[in-house]
C-alpha positions in Angstrom: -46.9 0.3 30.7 -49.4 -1.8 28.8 -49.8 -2.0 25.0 -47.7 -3.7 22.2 -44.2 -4.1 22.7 -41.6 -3.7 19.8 -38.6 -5.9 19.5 -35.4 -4.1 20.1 -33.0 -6.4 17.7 -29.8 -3.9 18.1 -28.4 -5.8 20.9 -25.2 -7.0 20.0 -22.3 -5.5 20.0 -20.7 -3.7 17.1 -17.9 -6.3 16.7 -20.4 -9.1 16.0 -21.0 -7.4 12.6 -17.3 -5.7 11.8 -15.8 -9.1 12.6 -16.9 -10.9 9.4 -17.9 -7.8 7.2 -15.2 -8.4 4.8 -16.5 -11.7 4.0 -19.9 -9.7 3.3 -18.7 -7.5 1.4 -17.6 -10.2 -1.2 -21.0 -11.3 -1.6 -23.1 -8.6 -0.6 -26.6 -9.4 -2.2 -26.6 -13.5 -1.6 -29.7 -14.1 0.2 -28.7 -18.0 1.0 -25.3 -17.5 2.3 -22.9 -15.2 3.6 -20.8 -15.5 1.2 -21.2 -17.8 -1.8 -17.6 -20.0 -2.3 -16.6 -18.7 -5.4 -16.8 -14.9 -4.4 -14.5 -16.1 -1.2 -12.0 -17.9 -3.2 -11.9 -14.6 -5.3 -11.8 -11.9 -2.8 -10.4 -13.7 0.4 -8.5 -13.2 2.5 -8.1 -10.5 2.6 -4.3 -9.0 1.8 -3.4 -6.0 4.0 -4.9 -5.0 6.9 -4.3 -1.8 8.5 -5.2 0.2 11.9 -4.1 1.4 15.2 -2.6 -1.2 17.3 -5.3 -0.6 20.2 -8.0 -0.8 17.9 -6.9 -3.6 16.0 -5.6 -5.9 18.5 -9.3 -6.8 20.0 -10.8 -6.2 16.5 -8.4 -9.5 15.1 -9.4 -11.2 17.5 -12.9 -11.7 17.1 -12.2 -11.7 13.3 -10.1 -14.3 13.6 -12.8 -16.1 15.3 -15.1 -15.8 13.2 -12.6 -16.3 10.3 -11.9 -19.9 11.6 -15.9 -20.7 12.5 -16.7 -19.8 8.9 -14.1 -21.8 7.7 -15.0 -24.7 10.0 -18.6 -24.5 8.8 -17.1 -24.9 4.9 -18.3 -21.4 4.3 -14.2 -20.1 3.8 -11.1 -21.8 3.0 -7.5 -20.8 4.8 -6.8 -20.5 8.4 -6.2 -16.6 8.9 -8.6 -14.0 7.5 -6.0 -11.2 6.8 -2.7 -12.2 5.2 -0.2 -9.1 6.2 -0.9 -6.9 9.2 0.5 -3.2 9.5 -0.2 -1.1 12.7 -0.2 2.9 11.8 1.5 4.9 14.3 -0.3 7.6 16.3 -1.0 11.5 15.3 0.3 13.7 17.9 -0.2 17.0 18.6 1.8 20.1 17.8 3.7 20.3 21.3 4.7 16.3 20.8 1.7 14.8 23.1 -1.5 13.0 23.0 -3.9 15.7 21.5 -6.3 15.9 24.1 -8.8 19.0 24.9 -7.6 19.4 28.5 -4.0 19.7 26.9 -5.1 22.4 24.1 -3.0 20.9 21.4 -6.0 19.0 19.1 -5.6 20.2 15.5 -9.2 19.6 14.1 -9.1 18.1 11.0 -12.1 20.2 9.2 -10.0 23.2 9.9 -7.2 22.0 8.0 -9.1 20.8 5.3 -11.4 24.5 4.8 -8.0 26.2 4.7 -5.7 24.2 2.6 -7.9 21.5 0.8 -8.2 17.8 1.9 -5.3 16.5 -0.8 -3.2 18.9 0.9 -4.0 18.1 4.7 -3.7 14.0 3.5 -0.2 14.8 1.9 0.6 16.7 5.6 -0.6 14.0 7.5 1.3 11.2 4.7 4.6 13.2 5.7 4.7 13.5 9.3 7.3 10.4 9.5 7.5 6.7 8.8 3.8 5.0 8.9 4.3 2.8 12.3 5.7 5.3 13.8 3.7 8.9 13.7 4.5 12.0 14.9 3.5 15.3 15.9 1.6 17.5 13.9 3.4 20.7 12.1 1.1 23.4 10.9 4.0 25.2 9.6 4.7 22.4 7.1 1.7 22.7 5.2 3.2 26.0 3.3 5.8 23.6 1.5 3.3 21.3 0.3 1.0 23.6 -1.4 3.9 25.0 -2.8 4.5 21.5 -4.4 1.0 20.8 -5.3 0.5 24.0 -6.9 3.6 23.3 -9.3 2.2 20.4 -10.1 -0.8 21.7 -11.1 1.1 24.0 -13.4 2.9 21.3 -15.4 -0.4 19.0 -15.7 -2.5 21.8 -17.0 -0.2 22.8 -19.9 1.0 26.3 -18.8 4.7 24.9 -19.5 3.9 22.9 -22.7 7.0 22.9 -24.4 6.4 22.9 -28.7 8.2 20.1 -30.8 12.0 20.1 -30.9 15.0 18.0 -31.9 16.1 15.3 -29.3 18.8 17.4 -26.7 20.6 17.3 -23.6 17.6 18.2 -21.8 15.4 16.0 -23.2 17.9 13.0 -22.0 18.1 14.1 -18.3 14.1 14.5 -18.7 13.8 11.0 -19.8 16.3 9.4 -17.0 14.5 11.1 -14.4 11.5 9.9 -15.3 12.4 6.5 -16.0 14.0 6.6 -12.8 11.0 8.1 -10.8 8.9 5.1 -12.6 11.3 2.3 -11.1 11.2 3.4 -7.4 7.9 2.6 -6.3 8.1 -0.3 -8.2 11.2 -1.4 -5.9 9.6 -0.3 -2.8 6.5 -2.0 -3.2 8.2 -4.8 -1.4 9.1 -3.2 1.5 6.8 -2.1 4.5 4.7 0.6 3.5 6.1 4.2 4.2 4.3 7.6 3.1 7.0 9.3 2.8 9.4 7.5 0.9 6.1 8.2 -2.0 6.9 11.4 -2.0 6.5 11.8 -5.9 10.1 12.1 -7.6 8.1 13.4 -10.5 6.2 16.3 -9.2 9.7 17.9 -9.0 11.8 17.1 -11.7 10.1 18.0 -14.6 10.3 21.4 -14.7 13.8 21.9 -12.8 15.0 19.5 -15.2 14.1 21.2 -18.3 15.3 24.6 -16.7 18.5 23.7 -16.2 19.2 21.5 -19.1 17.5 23.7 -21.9 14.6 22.9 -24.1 13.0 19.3 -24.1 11.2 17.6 -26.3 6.9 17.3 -26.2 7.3 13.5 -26.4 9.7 13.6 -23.1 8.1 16.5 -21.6 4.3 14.8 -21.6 5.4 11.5 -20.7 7.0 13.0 -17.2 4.0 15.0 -16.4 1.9 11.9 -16.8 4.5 9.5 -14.5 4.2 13.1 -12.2 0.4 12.8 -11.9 0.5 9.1 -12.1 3.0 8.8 -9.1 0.9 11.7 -6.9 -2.2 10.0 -6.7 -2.1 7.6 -3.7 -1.3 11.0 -1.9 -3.7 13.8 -3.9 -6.0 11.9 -5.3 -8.6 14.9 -6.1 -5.8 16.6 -7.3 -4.9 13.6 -9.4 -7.9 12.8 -10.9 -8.8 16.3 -12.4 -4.8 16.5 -14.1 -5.4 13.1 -15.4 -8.8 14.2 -16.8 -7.4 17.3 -18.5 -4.3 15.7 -19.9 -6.8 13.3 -21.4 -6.4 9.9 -19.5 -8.7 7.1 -19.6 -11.3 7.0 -16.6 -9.7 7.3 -13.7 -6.2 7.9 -13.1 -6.0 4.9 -10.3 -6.8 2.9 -13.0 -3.7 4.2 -15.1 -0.3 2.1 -15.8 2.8 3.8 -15.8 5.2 3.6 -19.1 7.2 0.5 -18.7 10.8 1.4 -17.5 13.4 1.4 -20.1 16.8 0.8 -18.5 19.1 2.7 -20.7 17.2 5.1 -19.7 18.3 4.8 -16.1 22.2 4.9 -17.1 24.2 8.0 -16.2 25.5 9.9 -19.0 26.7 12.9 -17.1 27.2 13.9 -13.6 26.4 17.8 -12.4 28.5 19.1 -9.4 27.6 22.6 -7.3 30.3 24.4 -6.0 31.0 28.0 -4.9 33.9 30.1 -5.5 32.6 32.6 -2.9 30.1 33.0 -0.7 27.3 34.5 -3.4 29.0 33.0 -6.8 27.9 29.5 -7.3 28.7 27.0 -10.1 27.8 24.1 -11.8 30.3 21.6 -13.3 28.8 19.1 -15.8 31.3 15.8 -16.4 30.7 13.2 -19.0 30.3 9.9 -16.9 32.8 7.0 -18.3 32.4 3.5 -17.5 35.4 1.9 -17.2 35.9 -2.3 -18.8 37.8 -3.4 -15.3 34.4 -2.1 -13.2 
């Protein structure tokens, strides 16, 4: 075939451009350099990497390479380009296998997300089991989670409001909790990451709290529905955003600081204890907690 020929320059493969993209995406509009110095000594490394150990194993690799290149060339400074590597586990389908079409079990994800709503499908998927590890997939589990999500909604859009009232019992158990919610991702943000252990604190206590214990105060009662929505939006973050919007936060709501933990807060002042005296009557015994000076 005669004529003009046309250059075909999509010949390489896709890992020659995913293997330094992060270092691109420092810099993204420097027409001299990959990446100019002080945008890598800003940005880079970078601090977590995350993805399936069969993708990721052939992905560092030629990162790495082209991490230490660039850093030979003077163009980055460091010898690894990710500092903490974590390898998600694998989804599995309903009957505990592979999903795979000749097997029948794949659960397709736009399906989930047209009849429950994407925050709740990514909560589902959050909850299947520890991060590294996976699991199979449970439809059946997805009731429970709206459930939750739905109450949450409740308390962030003001149906439960409570109107101003003298400090109480209540409003003391309200405050503990929520002081106590505040100081747990805080503690396990040193651990290895793990879904659920995020499961908010805070999207359940507020309004079992202020059942039990009577009325709470406004000042209480706000400030645990905004650690609730606070703490709920790594894992509904639509969900999030439009309760931090309507409760009046600033911008976004993964931009938002949590109140500062106040640790006589955290003390126990009284311990609650369920029992039954038969099989339908139940009871609830409330002690006054006492430290003793020898402890």
């Amino acid at each position: 075939m005669r004529g003009p020929a046309r250059r075909e320059s999509d010949t390489m493969d896709t890992f020659m451009c995913s293997s330094w993209y992060q270092m691109r995406y420092a810099d993204p509009h420097n027409p001299e350099r990959p990446v100019s110095r002080e945008a890598a000594a800003k940005w880079l490394p970078v601090d977590q990497y995350t993805g399936g150990a069969e993708h990721a194993v052939m992905h560092l690799l030629y990162t790495r390479f082209f991490w230490k290149a660039a850093r030979d060339m003077g163009v980055v400074e460091g010898d690894e380009p990710m500092l903490r590597l974590f390898n998600q586990g694998v989804i599995l389908g309903p009957d505990g296998n592979r999903m795979s079409k000749s097997r029948g079990n794949v659960v397709a994800p736009d399906d989930q997300v047209s009849q429950w709503g994407s925050d709740a499908f990514r909560c589902q998927l959050m909850f299947v089991g520890p991060w590294d590890q996976g699991g199979p997939y449970n439809p059946t589990g997805m009731a429970g989670i709206v459930r939750w999500l739905n109450r949450l909604w409740s308390l962030g859009d003001g149906a439960h409001r409570p109107a101003r009232r003298p400090p109480s019992e209540g409003t003391r158990d309200l405050r503990r909790a929520t002081h106590k919610t505040i100081s747990r991702p805080r503690r396990r943000s040193r651990l290895p990451l793990q879904y659920p252990d995020l499961a908010p604190d805070g999207a359940r206590f507020g309004d079992a709290e202020a059942r039990e214990a009577g009325p709470v105060d406004h000042v209480a009662w706000e400030e645990a529905v905004t650690s609730a929505i606070l703490a709920t939006a790594p894992l509904a973050p639509h969900l999030a955003e439009e309760l931090w919007d309507r409760i009046g936060g600033a911008f976004s709501v993964h931009t938002g600081m949590a109140e500062s933990v106040t640790p006589s807060w955290l003390a126990m002042t009284r311990l609650k204890s369920r029992f039954r005296s038969t099989a339908r009557c139940g009871h609830a015994l409330v002690l006054p907690v006492r430290r003793s000076r020898c402890a």
